[in-house]
VEXKOLTI-84002 format. One record per atom (N, C-alpha, C): residue in one letter; residue number from 1; x, y, z; atom name. Coordinates in pm, 1 decimal. Atoms other than C-alpha are relative to their C-alpha. Layout:
BEGIN
ATOM   lumti   loza       east      north         up   lumnu
ATOM       a    NUM          X          Y          Z      CA
...
This chain:
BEGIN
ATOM   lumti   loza       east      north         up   lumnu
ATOM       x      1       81.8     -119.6        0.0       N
ATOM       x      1        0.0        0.0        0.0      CA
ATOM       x      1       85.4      124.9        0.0       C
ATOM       x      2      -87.2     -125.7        7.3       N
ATOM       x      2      280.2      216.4       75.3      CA
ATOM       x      2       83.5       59.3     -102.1       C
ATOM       x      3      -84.5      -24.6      114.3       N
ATOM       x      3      463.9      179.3     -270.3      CA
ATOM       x      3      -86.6     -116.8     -109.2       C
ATOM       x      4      104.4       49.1      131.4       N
ATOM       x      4      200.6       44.7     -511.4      CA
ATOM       x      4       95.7       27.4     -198.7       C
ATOM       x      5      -57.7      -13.2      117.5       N
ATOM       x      5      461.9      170.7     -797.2      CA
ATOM       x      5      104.2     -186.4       -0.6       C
ATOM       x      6     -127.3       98.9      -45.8       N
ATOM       x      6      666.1     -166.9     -675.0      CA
ATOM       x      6      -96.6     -131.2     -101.1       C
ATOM       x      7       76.8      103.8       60.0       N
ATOM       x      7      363.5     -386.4     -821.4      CA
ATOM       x      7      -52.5       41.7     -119.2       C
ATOM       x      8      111.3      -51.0      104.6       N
ATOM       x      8      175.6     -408.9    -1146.1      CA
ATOM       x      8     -121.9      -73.3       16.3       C
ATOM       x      9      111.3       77.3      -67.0       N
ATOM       x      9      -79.5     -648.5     -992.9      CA
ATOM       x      9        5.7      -82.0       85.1       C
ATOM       x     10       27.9       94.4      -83.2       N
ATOM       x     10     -186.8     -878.2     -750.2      CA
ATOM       x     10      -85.4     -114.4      -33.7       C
ATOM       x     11      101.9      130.2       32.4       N
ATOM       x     11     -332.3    -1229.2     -765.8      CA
ATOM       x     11       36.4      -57.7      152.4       C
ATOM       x     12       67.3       85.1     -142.1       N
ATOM       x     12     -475.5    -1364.8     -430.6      CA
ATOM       x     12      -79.5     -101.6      -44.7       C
ATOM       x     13       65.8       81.2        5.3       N
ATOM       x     13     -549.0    -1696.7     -375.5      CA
ATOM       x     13      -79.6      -19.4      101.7       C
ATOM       x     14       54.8       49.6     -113.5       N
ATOM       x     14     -792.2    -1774.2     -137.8      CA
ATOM       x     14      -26.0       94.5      135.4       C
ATOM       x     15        2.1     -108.8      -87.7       N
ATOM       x     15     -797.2    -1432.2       68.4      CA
ATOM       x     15      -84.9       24.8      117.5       C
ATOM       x     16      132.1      -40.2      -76.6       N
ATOM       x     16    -1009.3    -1309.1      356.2      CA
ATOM       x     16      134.2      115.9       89.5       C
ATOM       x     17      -46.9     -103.3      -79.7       N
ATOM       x     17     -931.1     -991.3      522.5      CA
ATOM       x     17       62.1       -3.6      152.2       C
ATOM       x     18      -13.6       14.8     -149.7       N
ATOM       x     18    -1003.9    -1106.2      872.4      CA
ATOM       x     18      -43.5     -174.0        5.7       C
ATOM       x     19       34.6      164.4      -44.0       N
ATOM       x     19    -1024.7    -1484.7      956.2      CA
ATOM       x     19     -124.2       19.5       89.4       C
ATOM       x     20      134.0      -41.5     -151.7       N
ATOM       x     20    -1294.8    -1389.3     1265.8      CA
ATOM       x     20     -140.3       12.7      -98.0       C
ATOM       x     21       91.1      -82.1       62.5       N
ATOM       x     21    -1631.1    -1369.3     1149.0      CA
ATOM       x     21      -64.2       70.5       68.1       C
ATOM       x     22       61.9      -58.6      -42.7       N
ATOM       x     22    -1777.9    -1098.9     1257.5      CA
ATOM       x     22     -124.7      105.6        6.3       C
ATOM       x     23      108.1       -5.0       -7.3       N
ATOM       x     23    -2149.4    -1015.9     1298.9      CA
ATOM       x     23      -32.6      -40.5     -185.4       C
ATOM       x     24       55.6       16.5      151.0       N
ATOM       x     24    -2235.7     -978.9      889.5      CA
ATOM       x     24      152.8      -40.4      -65.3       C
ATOM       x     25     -116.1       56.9       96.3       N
ATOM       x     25    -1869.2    -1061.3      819.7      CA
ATOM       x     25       23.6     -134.7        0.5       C
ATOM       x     26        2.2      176.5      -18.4       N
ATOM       x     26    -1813.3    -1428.9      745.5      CA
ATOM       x     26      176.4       -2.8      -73.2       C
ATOM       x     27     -124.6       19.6       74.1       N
ATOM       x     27    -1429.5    -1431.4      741.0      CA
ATOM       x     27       27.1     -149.1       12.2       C
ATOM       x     28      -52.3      104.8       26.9       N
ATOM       x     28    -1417.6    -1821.8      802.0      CA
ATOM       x     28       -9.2      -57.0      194.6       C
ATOM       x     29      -34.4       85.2     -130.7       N
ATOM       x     29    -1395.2    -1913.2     1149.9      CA
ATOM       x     29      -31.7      111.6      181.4       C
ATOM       x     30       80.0     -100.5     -110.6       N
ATOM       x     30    -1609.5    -1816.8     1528.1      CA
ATOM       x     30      155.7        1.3       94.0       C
ATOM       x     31      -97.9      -66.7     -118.0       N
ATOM       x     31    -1304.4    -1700.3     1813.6      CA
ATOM       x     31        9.8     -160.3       51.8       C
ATOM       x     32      -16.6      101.7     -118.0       N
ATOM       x     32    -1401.9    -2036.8     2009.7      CA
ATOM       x     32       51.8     -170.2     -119.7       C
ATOM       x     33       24.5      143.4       54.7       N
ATOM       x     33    -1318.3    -2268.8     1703.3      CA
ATOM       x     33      158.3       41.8       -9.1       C
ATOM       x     34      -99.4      -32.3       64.4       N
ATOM       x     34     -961.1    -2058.7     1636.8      CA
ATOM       x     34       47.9      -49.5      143.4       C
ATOM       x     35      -70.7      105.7     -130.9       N
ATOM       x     35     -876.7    -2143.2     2017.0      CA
ATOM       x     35      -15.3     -147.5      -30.1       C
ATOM       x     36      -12.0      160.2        3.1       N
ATOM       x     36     -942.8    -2499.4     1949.6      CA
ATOM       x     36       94.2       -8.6      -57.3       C
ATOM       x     37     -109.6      -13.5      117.1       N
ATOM       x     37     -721.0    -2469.7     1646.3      CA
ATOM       x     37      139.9       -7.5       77.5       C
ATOM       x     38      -99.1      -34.3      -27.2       N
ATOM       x     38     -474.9    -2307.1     1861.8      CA
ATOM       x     38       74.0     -105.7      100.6       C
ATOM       x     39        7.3       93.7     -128.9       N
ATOM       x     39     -488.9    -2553.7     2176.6      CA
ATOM       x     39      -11.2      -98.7     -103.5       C
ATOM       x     40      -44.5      144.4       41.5       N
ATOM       x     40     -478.9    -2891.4     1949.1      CA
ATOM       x     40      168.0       44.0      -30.0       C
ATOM       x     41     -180.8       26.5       18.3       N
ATOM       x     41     -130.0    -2749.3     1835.3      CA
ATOM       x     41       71.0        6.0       59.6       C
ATOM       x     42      -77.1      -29.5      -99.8       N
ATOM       x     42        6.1    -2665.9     2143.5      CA
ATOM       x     42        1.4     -140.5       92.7       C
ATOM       x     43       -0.2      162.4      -55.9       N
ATOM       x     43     -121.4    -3042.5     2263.8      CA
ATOM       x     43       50.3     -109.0      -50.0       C
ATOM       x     44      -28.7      162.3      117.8       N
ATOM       x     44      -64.7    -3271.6     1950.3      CA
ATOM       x     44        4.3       82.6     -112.1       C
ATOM       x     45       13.6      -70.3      145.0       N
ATOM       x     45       89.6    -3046.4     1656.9      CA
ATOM       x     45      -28.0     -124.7     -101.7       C
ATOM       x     46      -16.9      122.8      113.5       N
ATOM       x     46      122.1    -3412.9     1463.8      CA
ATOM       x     46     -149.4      -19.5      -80.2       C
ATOM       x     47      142.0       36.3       19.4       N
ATOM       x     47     -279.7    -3434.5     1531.3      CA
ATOM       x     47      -74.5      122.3      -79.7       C
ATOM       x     48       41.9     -163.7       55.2       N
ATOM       x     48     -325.9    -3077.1     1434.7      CA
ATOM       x     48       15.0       -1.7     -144.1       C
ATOM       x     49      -57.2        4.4      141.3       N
ATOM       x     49     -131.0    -3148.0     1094.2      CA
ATOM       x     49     -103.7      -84.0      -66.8       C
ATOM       x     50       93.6      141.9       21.2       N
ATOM       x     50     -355.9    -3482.9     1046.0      CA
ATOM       x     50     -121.4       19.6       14.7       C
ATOM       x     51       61.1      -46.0       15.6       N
ATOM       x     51     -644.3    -3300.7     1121.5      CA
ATOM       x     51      -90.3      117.9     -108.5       C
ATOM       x     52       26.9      -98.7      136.8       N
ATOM       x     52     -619.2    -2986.9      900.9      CA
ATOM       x     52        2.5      -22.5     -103.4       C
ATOM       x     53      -36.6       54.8      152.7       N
ATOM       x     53     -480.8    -3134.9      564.2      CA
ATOM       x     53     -111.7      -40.8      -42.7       C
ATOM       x     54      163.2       50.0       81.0       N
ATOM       x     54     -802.0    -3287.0      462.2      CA
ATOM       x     54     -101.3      103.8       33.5       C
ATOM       x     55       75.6     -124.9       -2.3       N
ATOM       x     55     -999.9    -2999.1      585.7      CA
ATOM       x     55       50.7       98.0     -120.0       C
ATOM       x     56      -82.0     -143.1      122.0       N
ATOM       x     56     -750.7    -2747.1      360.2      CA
ATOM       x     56      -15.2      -15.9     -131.9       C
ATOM       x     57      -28.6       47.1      109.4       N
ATOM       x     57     -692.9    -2960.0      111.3      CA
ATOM       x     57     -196.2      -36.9     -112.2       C
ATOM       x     58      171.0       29.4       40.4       N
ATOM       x     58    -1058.9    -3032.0       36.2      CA
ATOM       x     58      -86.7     -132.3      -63.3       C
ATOM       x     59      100.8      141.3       62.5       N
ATOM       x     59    -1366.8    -3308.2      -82.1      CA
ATOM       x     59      103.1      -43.4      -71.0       C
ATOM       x     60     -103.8       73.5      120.8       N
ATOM       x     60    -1196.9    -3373.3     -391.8      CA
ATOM       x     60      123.3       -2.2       22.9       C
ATOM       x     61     -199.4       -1.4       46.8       N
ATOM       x     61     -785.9    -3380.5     -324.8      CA
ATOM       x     61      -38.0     -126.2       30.1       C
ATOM       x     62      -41.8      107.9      -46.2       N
ATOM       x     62     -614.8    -3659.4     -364.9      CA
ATOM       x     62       92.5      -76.9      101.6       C
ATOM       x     63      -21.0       19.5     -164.2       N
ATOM       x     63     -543.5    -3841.3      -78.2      CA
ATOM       x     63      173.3       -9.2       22.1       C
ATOM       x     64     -171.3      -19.1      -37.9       N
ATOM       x     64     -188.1    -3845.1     -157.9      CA
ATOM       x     64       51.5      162.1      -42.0       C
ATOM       x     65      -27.6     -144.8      -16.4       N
ATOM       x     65     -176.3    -3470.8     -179.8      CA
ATOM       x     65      -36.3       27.7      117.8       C
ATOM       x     66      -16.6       42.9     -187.8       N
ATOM       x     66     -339.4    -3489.5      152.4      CA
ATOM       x     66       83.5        2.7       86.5       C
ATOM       x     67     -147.0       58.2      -70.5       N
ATOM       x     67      -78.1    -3650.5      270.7      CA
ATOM       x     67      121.9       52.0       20.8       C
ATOM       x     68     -118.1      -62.3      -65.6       N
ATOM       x     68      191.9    -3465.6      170.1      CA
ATOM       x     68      -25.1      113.3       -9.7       C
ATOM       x     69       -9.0      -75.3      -70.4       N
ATOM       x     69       52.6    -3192.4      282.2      CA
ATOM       x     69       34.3       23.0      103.6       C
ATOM       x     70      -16.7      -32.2     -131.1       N
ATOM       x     70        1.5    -3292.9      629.0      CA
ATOM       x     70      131.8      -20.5       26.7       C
ATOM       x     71     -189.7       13.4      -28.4       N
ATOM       x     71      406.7    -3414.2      590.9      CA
ATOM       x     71       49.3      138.9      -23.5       C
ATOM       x     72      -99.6     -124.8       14.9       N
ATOM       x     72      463.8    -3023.9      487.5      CA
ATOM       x     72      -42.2       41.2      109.1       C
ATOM       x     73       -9.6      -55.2     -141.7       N
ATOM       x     73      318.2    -2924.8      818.6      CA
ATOM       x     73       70.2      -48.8       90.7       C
ATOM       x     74      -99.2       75.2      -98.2       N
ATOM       x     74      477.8    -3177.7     1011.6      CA
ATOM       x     74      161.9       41.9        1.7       C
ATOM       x     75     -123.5      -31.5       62.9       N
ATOM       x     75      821.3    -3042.3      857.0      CA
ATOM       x     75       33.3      134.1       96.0       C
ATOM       x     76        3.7     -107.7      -65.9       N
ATOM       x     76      755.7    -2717.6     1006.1      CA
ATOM       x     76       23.3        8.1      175.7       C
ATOM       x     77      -34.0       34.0     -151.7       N
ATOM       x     77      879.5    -2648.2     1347.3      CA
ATOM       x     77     -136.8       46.1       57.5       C
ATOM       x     78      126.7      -22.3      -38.7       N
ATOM       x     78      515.3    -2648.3     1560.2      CA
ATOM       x     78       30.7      140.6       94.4       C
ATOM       x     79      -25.1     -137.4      -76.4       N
ATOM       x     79      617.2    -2335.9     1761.1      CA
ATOM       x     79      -50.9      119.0     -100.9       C
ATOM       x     80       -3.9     -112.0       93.2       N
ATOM       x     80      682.2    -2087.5     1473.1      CA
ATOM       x     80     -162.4      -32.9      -87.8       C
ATOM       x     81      107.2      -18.0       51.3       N
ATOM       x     81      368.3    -2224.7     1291.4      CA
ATOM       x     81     -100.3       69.2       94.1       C
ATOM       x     82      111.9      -42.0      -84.1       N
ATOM       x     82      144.4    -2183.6     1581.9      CA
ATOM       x     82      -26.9      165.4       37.7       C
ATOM       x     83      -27.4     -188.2        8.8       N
ATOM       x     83      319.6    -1794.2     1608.4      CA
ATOM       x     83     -103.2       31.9     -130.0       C
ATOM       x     84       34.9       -8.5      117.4       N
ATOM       x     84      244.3    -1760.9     1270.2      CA
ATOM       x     84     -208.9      -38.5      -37.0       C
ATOM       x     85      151.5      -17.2       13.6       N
ATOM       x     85     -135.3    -1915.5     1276.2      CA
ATOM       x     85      -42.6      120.4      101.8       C
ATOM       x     86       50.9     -137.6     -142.8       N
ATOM       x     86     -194.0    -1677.7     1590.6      CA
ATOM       x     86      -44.1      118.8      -66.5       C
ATOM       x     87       12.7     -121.3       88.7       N
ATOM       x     87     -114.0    -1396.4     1429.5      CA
ATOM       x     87      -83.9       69.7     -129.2       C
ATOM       x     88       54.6        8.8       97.1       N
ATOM       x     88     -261.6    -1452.8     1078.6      CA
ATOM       x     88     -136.7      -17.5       23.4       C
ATOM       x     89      114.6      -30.9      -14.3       N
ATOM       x     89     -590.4    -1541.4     1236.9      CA
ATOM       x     89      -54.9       83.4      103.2       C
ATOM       x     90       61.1      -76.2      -78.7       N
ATOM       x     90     -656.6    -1285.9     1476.2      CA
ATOM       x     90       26.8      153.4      -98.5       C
ATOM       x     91      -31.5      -97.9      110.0       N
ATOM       x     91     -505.1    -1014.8     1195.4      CA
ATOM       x     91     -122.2       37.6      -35.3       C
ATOM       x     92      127.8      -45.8      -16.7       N
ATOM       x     92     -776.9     -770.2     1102.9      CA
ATOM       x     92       84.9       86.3      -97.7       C
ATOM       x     93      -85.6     -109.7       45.1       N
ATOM       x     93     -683.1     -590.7      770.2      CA
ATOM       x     93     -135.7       63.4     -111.4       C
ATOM       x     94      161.4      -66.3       87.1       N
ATOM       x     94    -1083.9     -473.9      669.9      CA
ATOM       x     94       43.6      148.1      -71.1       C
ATOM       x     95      -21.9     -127.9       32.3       N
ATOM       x     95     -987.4     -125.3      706.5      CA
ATOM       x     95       99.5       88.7     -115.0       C
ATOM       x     96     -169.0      -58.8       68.5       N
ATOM       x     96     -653.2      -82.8      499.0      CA
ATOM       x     96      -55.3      -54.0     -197.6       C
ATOM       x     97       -3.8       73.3       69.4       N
ATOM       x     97     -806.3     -330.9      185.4      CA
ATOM       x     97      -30.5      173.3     -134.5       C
ATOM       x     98       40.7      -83.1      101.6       N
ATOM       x     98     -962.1       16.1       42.6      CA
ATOM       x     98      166.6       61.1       -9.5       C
ATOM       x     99      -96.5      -61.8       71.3       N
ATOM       x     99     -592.2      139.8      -25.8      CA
ATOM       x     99       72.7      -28.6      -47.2       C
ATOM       x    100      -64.2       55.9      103.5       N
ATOM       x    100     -481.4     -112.1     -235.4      CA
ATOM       x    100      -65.2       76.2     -125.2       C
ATOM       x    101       35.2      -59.3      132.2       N
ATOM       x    101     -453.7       93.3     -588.9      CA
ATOM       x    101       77.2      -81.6     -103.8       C
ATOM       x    102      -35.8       96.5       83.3       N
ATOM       x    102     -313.8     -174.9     -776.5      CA
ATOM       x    102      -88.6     -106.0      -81.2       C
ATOM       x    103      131.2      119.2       41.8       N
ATOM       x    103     -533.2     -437.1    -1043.9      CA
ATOM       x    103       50.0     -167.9       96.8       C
ATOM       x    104       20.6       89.2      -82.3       N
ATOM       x    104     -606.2     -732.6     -822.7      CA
ATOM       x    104      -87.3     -110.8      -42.1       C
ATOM       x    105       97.0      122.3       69.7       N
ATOM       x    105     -726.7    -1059.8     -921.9      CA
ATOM       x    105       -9.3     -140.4      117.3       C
ATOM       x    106      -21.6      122.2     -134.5       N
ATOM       x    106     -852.2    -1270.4     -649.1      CA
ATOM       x    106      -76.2     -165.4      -49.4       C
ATOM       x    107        0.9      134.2       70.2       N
ATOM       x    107     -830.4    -1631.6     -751.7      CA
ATOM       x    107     -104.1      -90.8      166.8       C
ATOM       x    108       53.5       86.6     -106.7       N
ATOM       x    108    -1119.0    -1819.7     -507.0      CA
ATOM       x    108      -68.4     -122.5      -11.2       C
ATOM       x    109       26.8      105.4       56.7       N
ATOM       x    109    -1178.0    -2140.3     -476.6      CA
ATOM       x    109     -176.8      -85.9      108.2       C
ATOM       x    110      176.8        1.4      -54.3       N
ATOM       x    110    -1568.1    -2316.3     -367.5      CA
ATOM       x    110       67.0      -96.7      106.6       C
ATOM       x    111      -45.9       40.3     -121.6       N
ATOM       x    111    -1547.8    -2475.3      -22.1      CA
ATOM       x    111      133.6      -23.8       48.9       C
ATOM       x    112     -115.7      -34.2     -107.9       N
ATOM       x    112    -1284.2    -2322.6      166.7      CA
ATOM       x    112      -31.3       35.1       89.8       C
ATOM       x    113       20.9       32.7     -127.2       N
ATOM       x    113    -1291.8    -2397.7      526.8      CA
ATOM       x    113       90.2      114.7       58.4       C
ATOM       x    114      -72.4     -125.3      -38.9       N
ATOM       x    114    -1042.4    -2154.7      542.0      CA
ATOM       x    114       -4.3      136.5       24.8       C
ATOM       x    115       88.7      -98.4       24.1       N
ATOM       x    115    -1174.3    -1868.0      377.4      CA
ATOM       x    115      -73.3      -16.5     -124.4       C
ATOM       x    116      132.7       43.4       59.3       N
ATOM       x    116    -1483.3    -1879.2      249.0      CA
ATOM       x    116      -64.8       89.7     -134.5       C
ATOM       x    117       20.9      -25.2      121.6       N
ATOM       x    117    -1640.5    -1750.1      -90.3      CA
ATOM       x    117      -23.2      158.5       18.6       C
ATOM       x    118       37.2      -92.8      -24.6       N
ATOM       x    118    -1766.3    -1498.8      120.5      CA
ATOM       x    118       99.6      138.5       28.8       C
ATOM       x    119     -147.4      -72.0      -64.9       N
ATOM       x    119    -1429.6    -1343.0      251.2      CA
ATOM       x    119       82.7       32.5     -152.3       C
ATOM       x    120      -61.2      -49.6      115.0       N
ATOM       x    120    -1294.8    -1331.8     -106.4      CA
ATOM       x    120      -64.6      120.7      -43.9       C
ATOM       x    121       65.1      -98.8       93.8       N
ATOM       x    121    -1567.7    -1142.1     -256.0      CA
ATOM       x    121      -40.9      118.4      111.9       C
ATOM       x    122      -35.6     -142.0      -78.8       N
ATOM       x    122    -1589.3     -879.4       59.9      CA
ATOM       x    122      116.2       19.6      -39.0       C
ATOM       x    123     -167.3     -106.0       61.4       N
ATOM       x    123    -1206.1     -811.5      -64.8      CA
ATOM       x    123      -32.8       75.5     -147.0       C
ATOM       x    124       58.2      -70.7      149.8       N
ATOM       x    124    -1333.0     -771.5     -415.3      CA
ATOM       x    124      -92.7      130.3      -58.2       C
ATOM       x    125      150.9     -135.6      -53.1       N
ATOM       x    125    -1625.3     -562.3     -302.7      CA
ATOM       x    125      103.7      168.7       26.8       C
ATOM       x    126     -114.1     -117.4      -37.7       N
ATOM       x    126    -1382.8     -316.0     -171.6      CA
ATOM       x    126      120.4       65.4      -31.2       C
ATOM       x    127     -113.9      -48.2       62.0       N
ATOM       x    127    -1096.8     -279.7     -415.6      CA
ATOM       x    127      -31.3       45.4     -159.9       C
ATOM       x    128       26.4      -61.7      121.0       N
ATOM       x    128    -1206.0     -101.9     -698.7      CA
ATOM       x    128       56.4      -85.5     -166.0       C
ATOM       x    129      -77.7       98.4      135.0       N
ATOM       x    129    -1187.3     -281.9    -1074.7      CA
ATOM       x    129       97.8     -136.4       42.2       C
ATOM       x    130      -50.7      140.6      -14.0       N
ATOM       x    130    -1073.5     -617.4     -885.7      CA
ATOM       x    130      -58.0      -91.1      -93.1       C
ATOM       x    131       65.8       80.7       89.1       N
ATOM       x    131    -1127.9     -934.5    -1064.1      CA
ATOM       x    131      -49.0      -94.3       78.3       C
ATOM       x    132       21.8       86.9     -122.0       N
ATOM       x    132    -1284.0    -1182.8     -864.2      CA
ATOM       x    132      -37.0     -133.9     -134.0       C
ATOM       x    133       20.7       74.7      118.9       N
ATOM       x    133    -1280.5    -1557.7    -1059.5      CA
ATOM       x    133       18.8     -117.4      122.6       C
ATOM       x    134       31.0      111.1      -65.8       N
ATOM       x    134    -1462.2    -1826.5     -866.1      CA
ATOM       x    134       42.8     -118.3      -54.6       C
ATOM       x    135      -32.6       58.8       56.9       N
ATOM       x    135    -1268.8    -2113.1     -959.7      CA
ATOM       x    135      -84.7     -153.4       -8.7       C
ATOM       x    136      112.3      172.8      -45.6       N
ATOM       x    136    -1402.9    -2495.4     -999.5      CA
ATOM       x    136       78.3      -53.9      105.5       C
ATOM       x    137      -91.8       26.2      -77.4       N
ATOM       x    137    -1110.9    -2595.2     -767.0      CA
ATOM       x    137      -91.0        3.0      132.8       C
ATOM       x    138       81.1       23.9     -129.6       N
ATOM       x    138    -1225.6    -2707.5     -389.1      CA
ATOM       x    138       99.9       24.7       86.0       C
ATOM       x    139      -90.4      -13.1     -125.1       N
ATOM       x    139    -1029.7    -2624.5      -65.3      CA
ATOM       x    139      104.7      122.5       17.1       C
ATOM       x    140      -99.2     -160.5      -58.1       N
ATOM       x    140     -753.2    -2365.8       66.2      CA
ATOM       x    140      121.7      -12.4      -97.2       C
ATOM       x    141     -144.7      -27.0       58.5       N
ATOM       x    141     -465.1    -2484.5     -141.6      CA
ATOM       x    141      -22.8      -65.1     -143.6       C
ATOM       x    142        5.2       15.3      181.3       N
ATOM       x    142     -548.0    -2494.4     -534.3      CA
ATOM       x    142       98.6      -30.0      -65.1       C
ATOM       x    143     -147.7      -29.8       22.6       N
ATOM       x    143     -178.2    -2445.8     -599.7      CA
ATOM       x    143       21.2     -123.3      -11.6       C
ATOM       x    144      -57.3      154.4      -38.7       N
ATOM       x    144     -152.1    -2830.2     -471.7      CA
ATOM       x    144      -99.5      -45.8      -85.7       C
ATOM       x    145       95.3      137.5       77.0       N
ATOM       x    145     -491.4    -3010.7     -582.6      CA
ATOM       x    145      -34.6       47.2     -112.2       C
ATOM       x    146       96.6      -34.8      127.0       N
ATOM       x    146     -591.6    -2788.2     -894.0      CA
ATOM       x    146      118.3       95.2      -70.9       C
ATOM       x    147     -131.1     -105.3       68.9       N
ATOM       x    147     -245.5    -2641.7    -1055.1      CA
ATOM       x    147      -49.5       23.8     -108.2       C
ATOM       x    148       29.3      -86.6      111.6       N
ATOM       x    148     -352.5    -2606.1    -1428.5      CA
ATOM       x    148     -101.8       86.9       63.6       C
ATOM       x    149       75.8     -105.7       60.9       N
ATOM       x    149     -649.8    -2393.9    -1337.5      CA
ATOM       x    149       73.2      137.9      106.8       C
ATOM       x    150      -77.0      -90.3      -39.1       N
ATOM       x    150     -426.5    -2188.1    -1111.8      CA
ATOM       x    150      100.0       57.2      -78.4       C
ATOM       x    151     -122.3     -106.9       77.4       N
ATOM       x    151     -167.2    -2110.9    -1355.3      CA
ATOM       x    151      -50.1       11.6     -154.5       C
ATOM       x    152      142.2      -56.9       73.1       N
ATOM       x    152     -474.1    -2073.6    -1638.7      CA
ATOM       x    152      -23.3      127.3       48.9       C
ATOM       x    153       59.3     -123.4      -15.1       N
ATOM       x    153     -595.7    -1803.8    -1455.2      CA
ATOM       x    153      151.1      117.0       30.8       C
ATOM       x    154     -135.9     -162.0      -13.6       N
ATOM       x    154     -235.1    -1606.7    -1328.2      CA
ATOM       x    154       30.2       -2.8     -159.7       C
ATOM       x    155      -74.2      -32.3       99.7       N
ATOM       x    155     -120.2    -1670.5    -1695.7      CA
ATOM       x    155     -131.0      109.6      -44.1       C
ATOM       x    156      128.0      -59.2       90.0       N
ATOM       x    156     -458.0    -1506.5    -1804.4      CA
ATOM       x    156      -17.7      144.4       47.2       C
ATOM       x    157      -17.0     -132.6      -18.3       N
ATOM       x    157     -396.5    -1190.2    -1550.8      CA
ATOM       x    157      143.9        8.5      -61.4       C
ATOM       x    158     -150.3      -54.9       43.5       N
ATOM       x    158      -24.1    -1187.9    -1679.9      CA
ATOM       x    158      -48.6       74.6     -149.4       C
ATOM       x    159       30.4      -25.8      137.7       N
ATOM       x    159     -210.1    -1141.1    -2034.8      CA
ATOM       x    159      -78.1      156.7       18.5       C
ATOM       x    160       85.2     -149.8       11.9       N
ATOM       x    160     -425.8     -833.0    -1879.1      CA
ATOM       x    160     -164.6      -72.2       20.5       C
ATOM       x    161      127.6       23.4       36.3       N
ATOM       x    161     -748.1    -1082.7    -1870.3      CA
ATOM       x    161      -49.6      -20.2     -103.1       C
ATOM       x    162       42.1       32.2      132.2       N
ATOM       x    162     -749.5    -1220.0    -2231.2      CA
ATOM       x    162       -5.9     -148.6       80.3       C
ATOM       x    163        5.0      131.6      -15.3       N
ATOM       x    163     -931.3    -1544.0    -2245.5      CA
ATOM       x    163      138.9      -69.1      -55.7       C
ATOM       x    164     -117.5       53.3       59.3       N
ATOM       x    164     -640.7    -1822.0    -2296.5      CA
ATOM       x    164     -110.1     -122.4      -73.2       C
């Protein structure tokens, strides 16, 4: 926001302003479910990893993407993640989204547990000439279970938004 000359666009996958939902905002997740979140990793990060991955990953992944997902969390030292989730879901960045002046193309995908269809398109709502492109892709990490239509759609903002 502070040097918008540094970018010529943005492509968000999977965005939500604020993780919290709050009253009409549906960023993804109530206060008493993000403590649970927080408290399984601080008890059993292994269970926490083995837990989330099929939530993230979504209906359709395959179960061996699954998998090595939950092996890329497990990889991670459980301390610094748990910093890191803390932070990221109690983060609150509603107010600031109107001073992105850059074209923005938020890539969202249909049941994300993460953030939800709803949390994309409040970002979209609020950034003037965004692109918002509901993908067919299921879960938080597209990148993993649905790569062509993820790099379909960035090649397609690299083009300016010409169909490919």
């Amino acid at each position: 926001m502070k040097r918008p000359d540094l970018f010529a666009s943005i492509i968000m996958i999977g965005p939500s302003a604020h993780y919290l939902n709050d009253g009409a905002y549906k960023g993804g997740f109530e206060q008493s479910e993000i403590d649970a979140l927080m408290n399984m990793m601080e008890r059993n990060y292994k269970e926490w990893a083995r837990t989330l991955a099929p939530a993230a990953m979504g209906r359709e992944a395959d179960q061996e993407l699954t998998a090595d997902f939950e092996q890329r969390l497990t990889r991670n030292d459980a301390l610094i993640t748990r910093q890191f989730a803390e932070v990221t879901f109690q983060l609150d960045r509603r107010e600031h989204i109107k001073y992105v002046k850059v074209p923005v193309t938020i890539l969202q995908t249909q049941e994300d547990m993460i953030a939800p269809v709803e949390a994309g398109r409040y970002i979209h709502e609020r950034i003037t000439g965004s692109r918002f492109v509901l993908m067919d892709a299921t879960g938080h990490n597209p990148h993993l279970s649905h790569p062509e239509e993820v790099i379909k759609e960035i090649r397609r903002n690299l083009r300016g938004g010409e169909k490919i």
